[in-house]
N, C-alpha and C positions, 0 to 999 in steps of 0.2 A: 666499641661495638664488635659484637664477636664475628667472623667470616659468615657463619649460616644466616645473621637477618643482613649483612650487606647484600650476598645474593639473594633473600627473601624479595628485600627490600626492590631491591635492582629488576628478577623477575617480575615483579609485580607492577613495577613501573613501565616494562616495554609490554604486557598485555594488559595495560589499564589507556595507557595515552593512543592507540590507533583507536580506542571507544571512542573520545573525546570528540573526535571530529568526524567520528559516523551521522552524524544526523545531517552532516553536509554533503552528504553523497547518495547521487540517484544511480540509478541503471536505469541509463535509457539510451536506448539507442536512436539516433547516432548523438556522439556525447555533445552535449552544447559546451559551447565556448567559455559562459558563465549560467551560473542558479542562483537565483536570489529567492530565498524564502521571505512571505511577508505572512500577515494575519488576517483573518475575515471568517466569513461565512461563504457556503453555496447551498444554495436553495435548490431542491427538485423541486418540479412540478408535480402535481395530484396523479398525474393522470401519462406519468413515462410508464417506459419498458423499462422492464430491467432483464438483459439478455444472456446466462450465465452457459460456463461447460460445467457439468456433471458434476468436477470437483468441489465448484463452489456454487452448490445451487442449495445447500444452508446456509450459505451466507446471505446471498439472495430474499431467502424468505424470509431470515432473520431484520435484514432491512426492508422489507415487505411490513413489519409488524410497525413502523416506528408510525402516528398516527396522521404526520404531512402526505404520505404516501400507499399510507394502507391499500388504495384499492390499486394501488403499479398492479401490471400482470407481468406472468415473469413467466420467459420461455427458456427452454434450454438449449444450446448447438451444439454441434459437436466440432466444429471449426470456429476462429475467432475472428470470424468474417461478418458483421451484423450490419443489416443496412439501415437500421435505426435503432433506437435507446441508448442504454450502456451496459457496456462489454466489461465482467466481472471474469479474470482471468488467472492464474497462477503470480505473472510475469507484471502487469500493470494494468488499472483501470482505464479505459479510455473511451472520450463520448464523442 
């Protein structure tokens, strides 16, 4: 093997293995101790808020369209201070 694919080889292996265990990592603050991912479903109801900032107020609508939730109303803030629905935000959704 000639030196150019050992280092190929080798770069390619220290920016391919930190991906490997991205899917195990949240940002949230503050960090919990452990995260265990599992599988399911969440159901909205007919009849939420959906409470966005500006950035993501097409996503908002976009989710607005799907046909469980079509008639949500959907406001916007400008702070990510909501005292009901869910808060669609840069950083994390939270309900």
């Amino acid at each position: 093997m000639s030196l150019a694919k050992i280092i190929i080889t080798i770069l390619f292996s220290s920016l391919i293995c930190p991906a490997i265990n991205a899917q195990n990592n949240f940002d949230i603050i503050p960090k919990p101790l452990s995260v265990s991912t599992g599988s399911g479903n969440f159901t909205f109801q007919p009849d939420i808020d959906i409470i966005t900032t500006v950035a993501f107020k097409d996503a908002a609508v976009l989710l607005n369209e799907h046909p469980a939730i079509k008639n949500a109303r959907i406001e916007t803030v400008k702070k990510n201070d909501p005292k009901r629905g869910y808060l669609f935000t840069d950083e994390i959704i939270v309900y």
